[in-house]
N, C-alpha and C positions, 0 to 999 in steps of 0.2 A: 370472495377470496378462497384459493383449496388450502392446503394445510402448509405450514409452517413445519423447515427441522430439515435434519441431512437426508439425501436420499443418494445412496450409493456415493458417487465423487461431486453431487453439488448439494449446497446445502439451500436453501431458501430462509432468507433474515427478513422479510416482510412481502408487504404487495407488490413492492415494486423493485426491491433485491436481489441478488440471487450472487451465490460463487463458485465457479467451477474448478474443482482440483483439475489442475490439467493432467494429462499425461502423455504417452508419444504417438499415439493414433490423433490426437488431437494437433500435433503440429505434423506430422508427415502424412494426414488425412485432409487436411482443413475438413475436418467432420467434428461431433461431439454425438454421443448418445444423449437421448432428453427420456428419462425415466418418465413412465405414463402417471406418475402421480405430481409431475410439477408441470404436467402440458399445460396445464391453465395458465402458468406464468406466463408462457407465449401465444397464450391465445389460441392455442391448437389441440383442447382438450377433446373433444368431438372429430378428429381430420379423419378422413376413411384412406383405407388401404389406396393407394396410387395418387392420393391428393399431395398437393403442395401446398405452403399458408407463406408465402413472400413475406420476407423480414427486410429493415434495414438496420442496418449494425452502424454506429457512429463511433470510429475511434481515432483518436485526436485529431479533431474536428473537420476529419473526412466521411462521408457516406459509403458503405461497403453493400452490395448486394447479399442476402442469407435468404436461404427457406427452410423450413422445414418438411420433413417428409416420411413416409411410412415404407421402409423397403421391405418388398414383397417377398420374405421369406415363409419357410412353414411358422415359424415363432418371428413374425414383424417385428420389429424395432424401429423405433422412432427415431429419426437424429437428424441436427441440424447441421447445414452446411454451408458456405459462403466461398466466396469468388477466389483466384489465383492473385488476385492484387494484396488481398488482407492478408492468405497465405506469409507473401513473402515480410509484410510487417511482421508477423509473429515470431520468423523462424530471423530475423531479426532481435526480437526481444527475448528469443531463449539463448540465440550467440552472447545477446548482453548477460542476461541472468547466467548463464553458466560461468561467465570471466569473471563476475565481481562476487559473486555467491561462492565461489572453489567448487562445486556442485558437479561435476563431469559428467552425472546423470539425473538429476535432477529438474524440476520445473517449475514454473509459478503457477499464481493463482490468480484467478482473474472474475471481474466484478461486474455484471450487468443490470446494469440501471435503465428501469421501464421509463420512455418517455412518454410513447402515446403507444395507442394499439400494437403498431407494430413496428415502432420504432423503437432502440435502442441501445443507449452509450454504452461501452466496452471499456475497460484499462484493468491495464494487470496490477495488483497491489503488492507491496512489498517493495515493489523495485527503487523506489526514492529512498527507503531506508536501509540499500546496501552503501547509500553516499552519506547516509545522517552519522556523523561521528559522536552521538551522544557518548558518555563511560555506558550508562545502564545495559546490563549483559542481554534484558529483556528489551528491546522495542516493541512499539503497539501501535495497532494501526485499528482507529476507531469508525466502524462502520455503523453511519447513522441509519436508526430506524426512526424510518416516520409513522409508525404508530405506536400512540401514545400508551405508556402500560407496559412493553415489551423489552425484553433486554439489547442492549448495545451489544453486536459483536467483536470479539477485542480477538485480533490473529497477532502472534507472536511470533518474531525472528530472535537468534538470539546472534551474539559478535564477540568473537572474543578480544580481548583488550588489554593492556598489560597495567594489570593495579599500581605499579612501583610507579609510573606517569602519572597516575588520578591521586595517588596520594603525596605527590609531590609538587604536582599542580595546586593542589587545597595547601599544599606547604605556603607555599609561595602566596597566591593567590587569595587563600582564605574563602570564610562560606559563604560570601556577601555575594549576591549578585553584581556581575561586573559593569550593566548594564542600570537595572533600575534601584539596585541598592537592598533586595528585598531578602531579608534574613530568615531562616527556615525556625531555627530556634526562640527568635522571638513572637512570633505569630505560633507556631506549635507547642513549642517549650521542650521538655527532654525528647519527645518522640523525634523533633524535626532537628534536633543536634547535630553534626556534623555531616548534613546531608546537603548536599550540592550537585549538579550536572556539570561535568567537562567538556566544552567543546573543545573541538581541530580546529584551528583556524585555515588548516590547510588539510582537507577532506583527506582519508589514506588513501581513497580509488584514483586522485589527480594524479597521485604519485607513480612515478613508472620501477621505481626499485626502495627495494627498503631502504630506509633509511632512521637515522636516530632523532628521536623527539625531543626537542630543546621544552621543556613543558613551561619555563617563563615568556619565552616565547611563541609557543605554537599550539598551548592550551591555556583558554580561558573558564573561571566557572561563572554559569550560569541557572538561574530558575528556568525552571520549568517551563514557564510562561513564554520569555525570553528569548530560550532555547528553539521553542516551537516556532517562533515569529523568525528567527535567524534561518530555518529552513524551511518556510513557509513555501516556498515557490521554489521551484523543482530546479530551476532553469538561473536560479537567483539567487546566492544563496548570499545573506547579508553579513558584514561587516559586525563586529560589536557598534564602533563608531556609527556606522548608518543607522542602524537600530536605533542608536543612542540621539540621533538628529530627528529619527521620526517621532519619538516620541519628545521630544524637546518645540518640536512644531506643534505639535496637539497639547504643548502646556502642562505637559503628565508631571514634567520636575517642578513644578511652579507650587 
């Protein structure tokens, strides 16, 4: 394994990790630069001037053509490139990121998971949690490392969000989870006091114009736990009630 840590716009979280800040040579290129200290990640630490190392890039759950390659300048640089098909996915998901982000110029970040030699999944992260309607101003997105010993990396988005809702919501509502029951205060004691998650029951991005938030109606609080199981699935995003049925089939309230 080479070394671990940022190197210029990608940072590498383990052997099989990696994330790359994007930027805009990155979608109006479909190219990236590959800094010569994380070629090992690709398997192309050794390439010589005019070679190519044929990648394939897997992102949701289509196969993309990639290589990597050494363009023959006086000062070579290394960068990977992939096909006109993947292209137009991306420049897709920065039309998306820029509408639900407000971002006009902005981009994501995006996460390459080693499958085999020279194969490798792709998605950008962050983007399910411009739809996650937690209150928390911080969201986190926990990328697992699989070796043992080493730190989790934790990327942060933040949202803004109008407190006079979340604390009206807890008016109403109270800190009990609305789902499993489970109280912050009793299990923590003063630290976990009036601490609760608000969910939307109705996402703000499905919304096409502002509107006002009935917070007995259109926020619920939930744990933590709960919270995360309700947007587990990107494509799916659960009910209290469904929540509350799956776990009633697994016997959880029993």
């Amino acid at each position: 394994m080479g070394e671990i840590g940022k190197f210029f716009s990608w940072e590498i979280i383990d052997d099989i990790t990696a994330i790359k800040n994007c930027d805009k040579s990155f979608f109006e290129h479909n190219c990236s630069g590959v800094p010569k200290e994380i070629r090992w990640f690709f398997d192309s630490k050794d390439i010589k001037n005019g070679n190519k190392i044929l990648l394939t890039l897997i992102y949701q759950d289509k196969k993309y053509e990639a290589h990597i390659e050494i363009q023959n300048f006086e000062s070579p640089r290394t960068r990977m490139r992939w096909n006109g098909d993947l292209k137009k996915e991306f420049d897709e998901v920065l039309k998306d990121y820029r509408v639900k982000s407000g971002k006009e110029n902005g981009y994501p970040s995006i996460k390459f998971t080693k499958i085999s030699e020279d194969i490798y999944e792709i998605e950008f992260i962050g983007l399910d949690l411009l739809n996650d309607e937690s209150i928390n101003p911080l969201e986190t997105i926990e990328i697992e490392n699989r070796v043992e010993g080493k730190r989790k990396k934790i990327y942060t988005t933040k949202y803004e969000r109008n407190p006079k809702n979340r604390k009206e919501a807890i008016k109403i509502h109270g800190t009990r989870c609305m789902v499993c029951d489970f109280d912050f205060e009793e299990v923590y004691g003063e630290f976990g006091k009036d601490f609760i998650e608000v969910h939307h029951t109705k996402p703000l991005y499905s919304l096409e114009d502002e509107v006002e938030i009935n917070p007995e109606e259109d926020l619920v609080c939930l744990c933590s736990n709960c919270h995360r199981m309700i947007h587990r699935r990107r494509d799916k995003i659960l009910t209290v009630e469904e929540l509350k049925e799956i776990m009633e089939e697994r016997s959880v309230f029993a």
